[in-house]
N, C-alpha and C positions, 0 to 999 in steps of 0.2 A: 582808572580809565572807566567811565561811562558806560553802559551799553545803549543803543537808541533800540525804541521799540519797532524800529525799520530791520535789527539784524536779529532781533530772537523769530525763529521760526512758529508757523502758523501751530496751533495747537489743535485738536480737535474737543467738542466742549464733551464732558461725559453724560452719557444717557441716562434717563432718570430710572430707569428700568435694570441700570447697569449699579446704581447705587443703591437701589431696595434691594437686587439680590444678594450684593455685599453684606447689607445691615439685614438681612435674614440667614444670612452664613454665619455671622455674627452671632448673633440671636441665637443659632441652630448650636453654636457650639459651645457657650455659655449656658446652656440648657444640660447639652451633651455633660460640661463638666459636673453643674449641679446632679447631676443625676446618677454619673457613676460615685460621684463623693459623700452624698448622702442616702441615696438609697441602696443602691448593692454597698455601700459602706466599705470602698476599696482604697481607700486612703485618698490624701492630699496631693502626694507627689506622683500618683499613679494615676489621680484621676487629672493632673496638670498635663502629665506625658499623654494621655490618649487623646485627648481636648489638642492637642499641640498638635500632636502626629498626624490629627485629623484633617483638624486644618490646613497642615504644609500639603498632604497628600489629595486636596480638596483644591491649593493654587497648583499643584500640579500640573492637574488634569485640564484648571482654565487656563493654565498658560500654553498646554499642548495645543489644545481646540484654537486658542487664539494664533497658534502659529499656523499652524495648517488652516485658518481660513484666510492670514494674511497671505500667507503665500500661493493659495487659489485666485484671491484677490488681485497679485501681480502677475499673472498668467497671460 
């Protein structure tokens, strides 16, 4: 069965400002990784776990902020 493009809901398009800060989180944490694994020289799996951890606790924080301004937003 088909979908028409009458029943997929409206999308909103993403901000370009919304994808550079992504690709400099990126950026920021590929740096992060090079840096604890070659210069403090703390290993591979150690410098993958903080480069990781970083990250997750980095979507954290924008999925809270994005919650709390949606739900300002519905107000």
């Amino acid at each position: 069965m088909a979908i028409d493009e009458s029943d997929r809901p409206a999308v909103a398009p993403v901000s370009g400002l919304t994808v550079a800060s992504y690709t400099l989180m990126g950026v920021g944490l590929i740096a992060w990784f090079l840096y604890g694994w070659l210069v403090q020289r703390q290993g591979l799996v150690n410098s993958i776990g903080e480069s990781a951890g970083t990250g997750f606790a980095i979507l954290l924080i924008v999925s809270i902020i994005g919650s709390m301004r949606r739900a300002r937003d519905t107000e």
